[in-house]
N, C-alpha and C positions, 0 to 999 in steps of 0.2 A: 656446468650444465648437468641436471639431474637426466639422468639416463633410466631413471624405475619410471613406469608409467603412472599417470596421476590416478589417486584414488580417492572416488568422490561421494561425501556423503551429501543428501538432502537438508537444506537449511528448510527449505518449504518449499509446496507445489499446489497451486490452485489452478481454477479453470483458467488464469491469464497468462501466470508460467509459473518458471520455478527457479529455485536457488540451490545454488549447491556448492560447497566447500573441497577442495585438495588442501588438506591441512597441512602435505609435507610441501607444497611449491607456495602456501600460502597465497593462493589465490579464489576466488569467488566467482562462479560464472551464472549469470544472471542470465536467464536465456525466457525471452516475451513473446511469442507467438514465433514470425518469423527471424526474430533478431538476437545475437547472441554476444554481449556483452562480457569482457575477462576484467577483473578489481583487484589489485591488491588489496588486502584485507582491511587495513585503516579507509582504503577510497570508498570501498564499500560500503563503511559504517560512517563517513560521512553523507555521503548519496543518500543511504538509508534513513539517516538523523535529518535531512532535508526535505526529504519525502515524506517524513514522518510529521514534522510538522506543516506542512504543504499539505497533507491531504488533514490533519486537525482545522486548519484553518477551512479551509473546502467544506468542512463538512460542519461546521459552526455556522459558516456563512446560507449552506445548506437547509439549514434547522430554520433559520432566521427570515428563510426567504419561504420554506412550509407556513410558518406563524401568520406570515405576511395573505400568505395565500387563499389560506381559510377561512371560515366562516365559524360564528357560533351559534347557535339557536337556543334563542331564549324562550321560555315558556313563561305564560302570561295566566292569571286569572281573570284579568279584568278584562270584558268584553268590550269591544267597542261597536259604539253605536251610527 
């Protein structure tokens, strides 16, 4: 059992949450609003690799449903009568 207290750097922090690393217990604590999440480091960069492609897909699907959504306007010179 380590007995030094963990020392944690920022992986990242946005408005949703944030990540943060103890490099010496090798662990990752992922904490989202009210929830607070501990990863060994490999679980983590699985999770991460999942999500990562999870929100690619999301956001392709995303795009595709804007395209869908929209309109174009086309300009005309020929008058109609």
């Amino acid at each position: 059992m380590n007995k030094k207290p963990c020392t944690h750097e920022y992986l990242a922090a946005t408005e949703f949450g944030k990540a943060l690393i103890c490099r010496d217990c090798g662990v990752v604590h992922l904490h989202i609003r009210n929830m607070s999440l501990h990863f060994e480091i490999a679980e983590f960069l699985g999770l991460a690799d999942t999500l990562t492609e999870a929100s690619n897909q999301a956001r392709a699907g995303q795009k595709d449903k804007n395209k869908r959504a929209g309109f174009t306007v086309v300009k005309s010179n020929q008058r109609l009568n």
